[in-house]
C-alpha angles and dihedrals in degrees: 000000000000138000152175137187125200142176106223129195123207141054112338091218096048098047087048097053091045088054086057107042093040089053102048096037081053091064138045090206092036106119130170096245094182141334143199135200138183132184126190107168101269100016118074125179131171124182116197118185107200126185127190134175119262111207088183089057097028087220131090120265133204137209125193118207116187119182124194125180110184103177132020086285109014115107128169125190129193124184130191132170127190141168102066110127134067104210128101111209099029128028097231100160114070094151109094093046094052083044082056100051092038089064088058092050084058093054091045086047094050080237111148110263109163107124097170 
């Protein structure tokens, strides 16, 4: 697995919708698999489960962003990917989940990620 956590600054829907956007338009087998969202007020918090194809690992490989903002400025991010080894017994092939996350980073970091 990898993962990364973040404190964000900015407007909660339009960081959301730049993490999807940035991460299916970086992929051409990225797809949104499922997604979650509460509102209470002051608390927000979306969950988005992407997968994408990866042709180093020849397996599918996920990434779960989960956003929170608990106050008006305040918003956390947390990152994980999985899946992306084919092993049983020891997870050898870390590759193609790094290469996922890294493809958020570049979003977070307004870096070009569009590989289509």
């Amino acid at each position: 697995m990898a993962k990364i956590q973040r404190k964000l600054s900015g407007d909660y829907e339009t960081i959301l919708k730049k993490i999807e956007d940035g991460i299916l338009d970086g992929s051409i087998s990225a797809t949104l698999e499922d997604q979650s969202d509460f509102n209470n007020g002051k608390i927000k918090c979306s969950v988005r489960v992407f997968e994408r194809y990866s042709f180093f690992g020849k397996n599918r490989v996920s990434l779960n962003v989960t956003l929170l903002q608990s106050n008006d400025k305040d918003i956390w991010l947390s990152a994980i990917t999985s899946g992306g080894s084919r092993a049983i017994f020891i997870k050898f092939n870390t590759l193609s989940e790094q290469a996922f996350l890294n493809k958020l980073i570049d979003v977070l970091d307004n870096k070009k990620t569009d590989n289509k």
